[in-house]
C-alpha positions in Angstrom: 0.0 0.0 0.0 2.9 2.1 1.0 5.0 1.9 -2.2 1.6 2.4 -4.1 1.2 5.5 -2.6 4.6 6.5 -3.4 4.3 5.4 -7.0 1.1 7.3 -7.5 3.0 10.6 -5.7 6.3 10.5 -8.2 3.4 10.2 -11.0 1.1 13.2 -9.9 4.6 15.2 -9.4 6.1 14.1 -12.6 2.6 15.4 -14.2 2.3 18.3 -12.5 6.6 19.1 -13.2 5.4 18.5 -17.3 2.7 20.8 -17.3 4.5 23.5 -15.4 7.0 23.4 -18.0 4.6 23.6 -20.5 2.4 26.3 -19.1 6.2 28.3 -19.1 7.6 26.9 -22.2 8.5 30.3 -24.7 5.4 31.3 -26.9 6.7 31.4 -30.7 6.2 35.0 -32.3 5.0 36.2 -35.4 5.6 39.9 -35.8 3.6 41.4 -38.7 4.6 45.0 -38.3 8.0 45.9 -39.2 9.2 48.6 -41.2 11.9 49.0 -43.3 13.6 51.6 -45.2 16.6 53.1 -46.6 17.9 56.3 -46.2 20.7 56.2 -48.6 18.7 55.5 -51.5 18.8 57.9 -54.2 15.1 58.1 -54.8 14.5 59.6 -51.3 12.0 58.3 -49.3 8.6 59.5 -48.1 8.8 58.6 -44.5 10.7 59.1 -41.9 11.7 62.3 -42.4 15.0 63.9 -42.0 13.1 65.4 -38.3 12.9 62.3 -36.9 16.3 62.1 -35.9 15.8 58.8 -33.7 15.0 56.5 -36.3 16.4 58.5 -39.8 18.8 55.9 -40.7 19.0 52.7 -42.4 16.8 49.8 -40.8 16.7 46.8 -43.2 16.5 42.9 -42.1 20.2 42.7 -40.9 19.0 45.1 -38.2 16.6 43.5 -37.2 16.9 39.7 -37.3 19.2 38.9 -34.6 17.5 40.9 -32.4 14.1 39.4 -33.6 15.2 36.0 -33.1 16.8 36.3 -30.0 13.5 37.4 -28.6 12.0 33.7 -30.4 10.6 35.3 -33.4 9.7 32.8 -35.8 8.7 35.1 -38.8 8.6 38.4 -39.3 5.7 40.7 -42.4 7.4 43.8 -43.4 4.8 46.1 -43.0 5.9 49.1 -46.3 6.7 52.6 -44.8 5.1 55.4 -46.5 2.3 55.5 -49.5 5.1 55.5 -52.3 3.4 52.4 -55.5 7.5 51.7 -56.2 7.6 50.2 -52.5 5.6 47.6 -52.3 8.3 45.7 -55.0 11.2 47.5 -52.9 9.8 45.5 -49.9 9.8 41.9 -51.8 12.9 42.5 -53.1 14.7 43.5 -50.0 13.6 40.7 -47.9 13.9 38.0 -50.6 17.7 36.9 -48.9 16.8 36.5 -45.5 14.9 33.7 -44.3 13.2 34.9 -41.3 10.6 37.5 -43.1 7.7 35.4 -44.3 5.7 38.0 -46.4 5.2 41.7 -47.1 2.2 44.1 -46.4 2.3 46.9 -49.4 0.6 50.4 -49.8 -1.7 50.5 -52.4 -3.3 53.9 -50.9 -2.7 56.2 -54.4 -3.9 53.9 -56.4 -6.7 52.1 -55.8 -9.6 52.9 -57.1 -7.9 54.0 -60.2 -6.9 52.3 -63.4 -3.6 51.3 -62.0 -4.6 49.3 -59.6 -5.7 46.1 -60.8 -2.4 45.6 -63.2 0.0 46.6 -60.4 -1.8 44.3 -57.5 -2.1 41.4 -59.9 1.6 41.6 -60.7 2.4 41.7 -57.2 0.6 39.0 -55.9 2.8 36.5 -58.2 5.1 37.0 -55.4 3.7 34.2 -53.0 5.2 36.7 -50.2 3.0 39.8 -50.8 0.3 39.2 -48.3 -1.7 42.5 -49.2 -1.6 45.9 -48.8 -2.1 48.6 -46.2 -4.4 51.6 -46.8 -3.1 54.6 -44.5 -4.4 57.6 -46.9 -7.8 58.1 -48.7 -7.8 60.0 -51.9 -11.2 59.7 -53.2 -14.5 60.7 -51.7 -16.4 58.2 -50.5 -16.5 54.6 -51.1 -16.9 54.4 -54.9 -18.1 51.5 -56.9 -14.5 50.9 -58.1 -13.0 50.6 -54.9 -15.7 48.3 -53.9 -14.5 46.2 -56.9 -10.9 46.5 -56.1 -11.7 45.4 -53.0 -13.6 42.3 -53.7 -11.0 41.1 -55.9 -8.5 41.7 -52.8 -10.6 39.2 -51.1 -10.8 36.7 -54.1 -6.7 37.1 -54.7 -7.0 35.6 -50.6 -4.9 38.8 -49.6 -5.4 40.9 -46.3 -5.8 44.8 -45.8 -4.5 46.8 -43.5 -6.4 49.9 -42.3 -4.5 53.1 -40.4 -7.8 54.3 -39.4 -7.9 58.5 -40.3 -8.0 58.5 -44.1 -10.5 55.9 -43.4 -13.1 56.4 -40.7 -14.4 53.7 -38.5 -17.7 53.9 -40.5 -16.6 53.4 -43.8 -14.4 50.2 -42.3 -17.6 48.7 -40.9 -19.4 49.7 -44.6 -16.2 47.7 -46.5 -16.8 44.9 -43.9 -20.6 44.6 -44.8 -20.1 44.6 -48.4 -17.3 42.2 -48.9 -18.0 40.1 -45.8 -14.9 37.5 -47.3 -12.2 40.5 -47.2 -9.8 39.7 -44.5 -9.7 43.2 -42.6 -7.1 44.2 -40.0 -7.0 48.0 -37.6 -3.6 48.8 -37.0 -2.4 50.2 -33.9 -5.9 49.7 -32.0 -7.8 51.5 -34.8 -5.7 54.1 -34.2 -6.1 55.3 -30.4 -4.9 58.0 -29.2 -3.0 57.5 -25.7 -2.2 60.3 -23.2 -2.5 58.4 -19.5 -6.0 59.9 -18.9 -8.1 57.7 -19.9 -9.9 56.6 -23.4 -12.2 59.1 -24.8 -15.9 57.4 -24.7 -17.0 58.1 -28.2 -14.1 56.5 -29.4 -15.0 53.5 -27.2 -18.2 53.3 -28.6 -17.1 53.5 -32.4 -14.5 51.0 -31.4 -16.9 48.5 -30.1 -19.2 48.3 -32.7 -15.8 47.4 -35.1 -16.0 43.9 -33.0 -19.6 42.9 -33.9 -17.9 42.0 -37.7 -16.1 38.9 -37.7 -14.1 40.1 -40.7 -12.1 42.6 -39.1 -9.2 42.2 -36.9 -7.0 44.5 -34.8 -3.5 44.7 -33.8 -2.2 44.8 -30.8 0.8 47.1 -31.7 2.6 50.7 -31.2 1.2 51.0 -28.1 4.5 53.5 -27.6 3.5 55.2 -30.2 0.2 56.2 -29.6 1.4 58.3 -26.8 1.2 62.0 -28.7 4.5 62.3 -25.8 7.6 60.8 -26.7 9.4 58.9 -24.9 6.3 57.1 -24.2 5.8 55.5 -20.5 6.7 51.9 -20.6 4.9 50.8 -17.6 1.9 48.5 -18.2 -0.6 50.4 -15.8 -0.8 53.1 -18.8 -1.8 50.6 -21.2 -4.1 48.2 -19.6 -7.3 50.1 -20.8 -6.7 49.6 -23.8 -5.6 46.4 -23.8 -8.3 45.2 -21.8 -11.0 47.2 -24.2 -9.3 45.5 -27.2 -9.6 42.0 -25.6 -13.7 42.7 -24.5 -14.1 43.6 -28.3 -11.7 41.0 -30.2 -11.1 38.3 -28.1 -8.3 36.3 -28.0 -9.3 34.9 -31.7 -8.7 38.5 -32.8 -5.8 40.2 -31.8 -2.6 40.3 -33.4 1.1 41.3 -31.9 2.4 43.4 -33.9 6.3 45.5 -33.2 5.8 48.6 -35.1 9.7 48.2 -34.9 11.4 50.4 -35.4 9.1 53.5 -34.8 9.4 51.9 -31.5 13.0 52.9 -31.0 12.0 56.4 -30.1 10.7 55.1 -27.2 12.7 52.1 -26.0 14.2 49.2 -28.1 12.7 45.9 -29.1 12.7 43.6 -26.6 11.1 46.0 -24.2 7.7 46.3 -26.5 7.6 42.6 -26.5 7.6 41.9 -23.1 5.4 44.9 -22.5 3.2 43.0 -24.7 3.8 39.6 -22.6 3.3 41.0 -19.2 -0.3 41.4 -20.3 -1.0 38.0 -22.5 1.2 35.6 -20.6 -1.2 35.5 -18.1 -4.1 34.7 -19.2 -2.7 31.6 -20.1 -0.5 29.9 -23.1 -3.5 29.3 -25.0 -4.2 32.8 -24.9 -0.8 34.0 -25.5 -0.2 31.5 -28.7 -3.2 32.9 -30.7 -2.1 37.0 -30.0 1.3 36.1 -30.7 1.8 33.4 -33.2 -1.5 31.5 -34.3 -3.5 34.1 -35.4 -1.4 36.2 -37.6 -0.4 32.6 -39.3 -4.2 31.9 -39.8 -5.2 35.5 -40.8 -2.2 36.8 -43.3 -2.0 33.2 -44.6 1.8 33.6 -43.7 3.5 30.5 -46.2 6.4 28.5 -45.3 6.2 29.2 -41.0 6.1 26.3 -38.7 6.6 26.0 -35.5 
């Protein structure tokens, strides 16, 4: 009976030892918001701009991929800088050596809706690593019957778009999510909050809420340093858990999507410190949790190609 009891003991602690481990092993990230640019090339550059003197220098993938990895990145989107059509092939073509970036989110902005559109986004989507596009400027009034189309055939191409809500107001979101109920839609940055330590402001709150009731549309969890208007932004976690906890009421933990915003981040602190910002918050609610925000649904939504873990 004794040694029974001793058997069953080394078992239940052996158990419980495996699942500790497990509940503690390191979550695998996928981090679909990182810039790159170049501010040697002879073309210029729209953004940054020579007067943000943090982050005006070169930032390509040799920057960023032993830093990435050392924080158990498993594959990082390039997410284009700036509205300029030449960048979206820029972005393919300077991540094509290195390994560790799976895909690359474009700016279509100035041309859709427009004849040049459907060539250009056709071209770049026989690169199986151009994900989609991100629309951070609106140049046309209203939501026209061609961007509707464009739009729809983003959805049938199976690419994503990214929204930087402004150009594009919550409304007309909800309106594109209505209409092409198949169009994979994601807010960056939290729909574009705005951050100052006082708390959210409540009309926001409500147009932010009524984003979640469509299923189609996905936000980031991502610059939370930058949506401070006050830079260096505070890096404690009490400033950002309204948000956070908002964003998790309203997406759940199907979702929400880590995202860097490296390295706009820099201005603030370096990388390591906005993922484990990020963790503090996730990790625990559980590994579960933290495996959708940080690796399974960006793989699911982005349809991220050649990434295992």
């Amino acid at each position: 009976m004794f040694r029974s009891y001793i058997f069953l003991a080394t078992v239940f602690l052996s158990l419980s030892f495996v699942s500790c481990q497990s509940d503690t092993e390191e979550v695998p990230i996928v981090d679909c918001h990182v810039h790159l640019w170049d501010t040697r090339r002879l073309e210029g550059i729209s953004w940054p701009r020579p007067e943000h003197k943090k982050i005006y220098r070169p930032y390509l993938p040799e920057h960023i991929s032993p830093i990435a990895k050392a924080n158990n990145v498993k594959g990082i989107v390039a997410m284009q800088s700036g509205q300029t059509t030449g960048d979206n092939q820029w972005n393919l073509d300077i991540i094509e050596k290195d390994p560790l970036f799976k895909g690359v989110i474009g700016n279509l902005s100035r041309v859709i809706a427009t004849k040049e559109f459907e060539p250009l986004f056709k071209n770049l989507c026989n690169n199986k690593k151009y994900l989609g596009y991100r629309l951070s400027g609106k140049y046309k009034e209203g939501l026209s019957e061609l961007l509707i189309r464009h739009l729809k055939l983003t959805a049938a191409k199976g690419k994503a778009v990214d929204f930087l809500v402004g150009g594009y107001s919550f409304k007309d979101i909800r309106e594109i999510a209505k209409k092409i109920p198949d169009l994979r839609i994601m807010l960056d940055h939290f729909g574009g909050v705005s951050l100052n330590g006082k708390g959210l402001n409540p009309d926001w709150v409500k147009e932010f809420k009524e984003m979640g009731k469509y299923p189609n549309i996905f936000c980031k969890v991502s610059a939370m340093y930058g949506r401070f208007k006050e830079q260096p932004a505070p890096k404690d976690l009490k400033y950002y858990t309204e948000i956070l906890d908002l964003a998790y009421e309203v997406f759940g933990e199907d979702r929400l999507i880590f995202s860097s915003d490296w390295p706009v981040t820099e201005q603030t602190a370096d990388y390591t410190s906005v993922v484990n910002l990020t963790k503090s918050y996730f990790n625990p609610k559980g590994k579960k949790v933290a495996r959708k925000v940080f690796f399974e649904n960006a793989r699911q939504f982005y349809k991220i190609p050649d990434l295992n873990n």
